[in-house]
N, C-alpha and C positions, 0 to 999 in steps of 0.2 A: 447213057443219055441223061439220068435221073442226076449223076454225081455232075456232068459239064454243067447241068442248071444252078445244084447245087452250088458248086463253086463263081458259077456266075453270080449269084443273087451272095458272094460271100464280097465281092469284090464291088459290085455295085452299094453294099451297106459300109464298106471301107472308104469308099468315095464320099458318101454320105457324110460319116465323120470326120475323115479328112475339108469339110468344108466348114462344118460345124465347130473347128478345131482353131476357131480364131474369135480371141475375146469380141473385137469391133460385132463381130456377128452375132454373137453372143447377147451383147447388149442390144443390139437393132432386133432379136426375135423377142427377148423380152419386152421392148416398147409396142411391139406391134401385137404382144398378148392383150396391150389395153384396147386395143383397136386401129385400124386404117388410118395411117399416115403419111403423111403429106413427105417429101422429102427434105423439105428446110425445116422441119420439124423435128424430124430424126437429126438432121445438122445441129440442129440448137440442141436439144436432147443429149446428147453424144459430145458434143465440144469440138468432134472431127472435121474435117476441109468436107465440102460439098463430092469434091472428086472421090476420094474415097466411101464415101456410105455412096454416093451410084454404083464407086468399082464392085462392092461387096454387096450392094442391094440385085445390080446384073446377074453376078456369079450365083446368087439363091434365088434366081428366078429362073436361069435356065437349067436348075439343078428341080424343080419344082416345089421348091421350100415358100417363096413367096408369091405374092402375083400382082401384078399390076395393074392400077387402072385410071384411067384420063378422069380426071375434072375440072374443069374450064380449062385454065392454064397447067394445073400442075398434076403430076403425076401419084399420084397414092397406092399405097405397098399397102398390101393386108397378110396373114399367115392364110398359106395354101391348104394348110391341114394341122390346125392348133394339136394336134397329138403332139408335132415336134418340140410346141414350146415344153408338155409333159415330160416328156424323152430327157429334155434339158432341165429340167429341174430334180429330175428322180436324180440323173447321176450328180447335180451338185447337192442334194441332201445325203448324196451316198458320200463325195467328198468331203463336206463338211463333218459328218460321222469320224470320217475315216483322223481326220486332221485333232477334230477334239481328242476323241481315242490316241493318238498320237502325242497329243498336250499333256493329257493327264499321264502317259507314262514317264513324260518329261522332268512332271513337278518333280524333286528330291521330298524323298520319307521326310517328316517333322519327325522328328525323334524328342517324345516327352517324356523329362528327365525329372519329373515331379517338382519342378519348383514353380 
């Protein structure tokens, strides 16, 4: 019983990522670390069609990444639980590591011949 949860809760953190696994969203969790936004605001923000950040704002809202909420007219996204914006920053300073370490093997030896 202990290993079907197990493996449940391995496939539901794979979903998770799998969601998280699109720059558009990416950039929409990072605007929303500064606070509750408006959705023509993430459109200006982003550069994207209005259809798209709804497609992708829906999909992390029934995923419970964001959450929504009416004011007057328009509808405002905030982070459900700012850990996720953490989550996504750890592993892009683990990328970015990883990428520099990758550069500096890159460079070629200088080879100093004394002159």
């Amino acid at each position: 019983m202990e290993r079907e949860r197990e493996e449940q809760l391995y496939r539901l953190q794979a979903d998770l990522c799998r969601v998280l696994a699109e720059p558009t969203r990416l950039k929409i969790l990072n605007l929303l670390g500064e606070g509750s936004q408006a959705v023509k605001d993430l459109v200006e923000a982003t550069g994207e069609r209005q259809a798209k950040i709804s497609q992708h704002l829906t999909v992390m809202r029934q995923r419970g990444i964001v959450r929504a909420q009416r004011v007057g007219a328009e509808v405002h996204y905030s982070l459900a639980d700012p850990r996720i914006l953490q989550a996504c920053h750890i592993t892009r300073e683990i990328l970015l590591q990883h990428l520099t370490q990758q550069a500096s093997l890159a460079v070629p030896f200088v080879i100093d011949d004394g002159n």
